[in-house]
N, C-alpha and C positions, 0 to 999 in steps of 0.2 A: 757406254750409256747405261746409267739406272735403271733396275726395273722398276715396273709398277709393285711389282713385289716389297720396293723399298720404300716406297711413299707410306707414309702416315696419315688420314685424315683426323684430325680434332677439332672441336668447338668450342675447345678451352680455352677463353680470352686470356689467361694468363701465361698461354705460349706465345701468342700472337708475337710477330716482331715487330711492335708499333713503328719503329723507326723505318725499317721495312718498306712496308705499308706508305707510311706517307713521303718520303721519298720517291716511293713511285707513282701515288697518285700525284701528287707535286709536279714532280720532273716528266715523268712520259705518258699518263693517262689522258686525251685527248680529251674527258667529261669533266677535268679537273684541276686542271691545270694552276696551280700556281696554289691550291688548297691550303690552306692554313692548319698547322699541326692538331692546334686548342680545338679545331672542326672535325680530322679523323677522330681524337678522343672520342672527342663527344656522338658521334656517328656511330663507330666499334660500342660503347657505350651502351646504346639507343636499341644495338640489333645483335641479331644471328648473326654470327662471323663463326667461320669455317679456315682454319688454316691447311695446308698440305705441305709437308714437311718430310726432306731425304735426309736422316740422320735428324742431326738437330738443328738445320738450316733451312728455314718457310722458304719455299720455292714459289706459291701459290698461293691465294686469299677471296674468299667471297663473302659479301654481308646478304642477309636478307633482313628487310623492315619487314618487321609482320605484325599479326594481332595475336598469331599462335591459332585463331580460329576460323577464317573466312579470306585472310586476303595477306600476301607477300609480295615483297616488291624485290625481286635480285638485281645487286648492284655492285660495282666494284670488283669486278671479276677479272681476276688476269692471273697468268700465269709468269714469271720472269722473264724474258727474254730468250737468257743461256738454257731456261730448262724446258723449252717449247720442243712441241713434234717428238714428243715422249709420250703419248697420253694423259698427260697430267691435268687437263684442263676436262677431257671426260671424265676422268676418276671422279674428279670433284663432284663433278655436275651427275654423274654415278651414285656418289658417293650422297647428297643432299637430297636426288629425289626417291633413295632408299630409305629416306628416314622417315618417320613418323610423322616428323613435324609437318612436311608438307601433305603426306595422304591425303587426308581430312580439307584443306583446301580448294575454297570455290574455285578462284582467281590467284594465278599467278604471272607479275609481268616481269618486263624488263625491257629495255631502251638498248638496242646495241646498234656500232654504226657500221663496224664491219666482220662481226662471228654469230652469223645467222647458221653456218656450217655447224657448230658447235652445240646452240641449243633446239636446233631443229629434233634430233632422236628424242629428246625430251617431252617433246609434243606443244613445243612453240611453235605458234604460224603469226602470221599479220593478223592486225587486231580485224575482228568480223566487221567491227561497225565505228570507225574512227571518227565519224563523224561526231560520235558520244562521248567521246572523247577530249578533254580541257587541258591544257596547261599554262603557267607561269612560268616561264623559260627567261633563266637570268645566266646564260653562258659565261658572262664573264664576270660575274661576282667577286669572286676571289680576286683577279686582279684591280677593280676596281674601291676594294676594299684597303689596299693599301695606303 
């Protein structure tokens, strides 16, 4: 098994393994299922993406939408399958709330249905007041866009 030692973290969208990426949001992400390629572009695109990388192979990948000043949204987080129960998915989440980018933010969320284990050290809890809370929820866009 890999160390953490060997993991990489970058924000260089020109590592990223796009194909990667949406193959797995595609095939096995339960928020995303059925996504359309022309959609992760433009997604990766739009935001912070973070890869995590053993050697020269993305193991790992997370975006943040942000403004860069007041508010992020973490999204698309997963770590592969075969390279789970390694660390890999704290480093990352290590790795991003040691950066800059987020210090200085008010507000940071995320939607998870089951790695509350994950971003709890981070200083996630349930939202205070959900009630203030809105959405548009189109679960199955993607496949209905076909």
């Amino acid at each position: 098994m890999p160390s953490l030692d060997n993991l990489r973290i970058s924000s260089d969208k020109q590592e990223l393994d796009v194909n990667l990426i949406h193959a797995f949001l595609r095939d096995h992400a339960y928020w995303s299922k059925g996504i359309p390629r022309s959609t992760v572009e433009r997604a990766i695109e739009g935001s912070v993406c973070f890869g995590a990388y053993v050697g020269t192979k993305q193991v790992a990948f997370a975006r943040l939408i942000t403004d860069m000043a007041t508010f992020a949204y973490l999204c698309d987080v997963f770590v592969l399958p075969e390279h789970r129960k390694r660390g890999y998915g704290h480093a990352l989440m290590s790795h991003l709330f040691d950066s800059d980018l987020l210090k200085g933010l008010r507000r940071i969320v995320l939607v998870t249905g089951d790695a509350h284990e994950l971003y709890r050290p981070y200083g996630f809890t349930s939202l205070a007041n959900p009630e203030k809370y809105m959405e548009i929820a189109r679960p199955d866009i993607y496949s209905a866009s076909r």
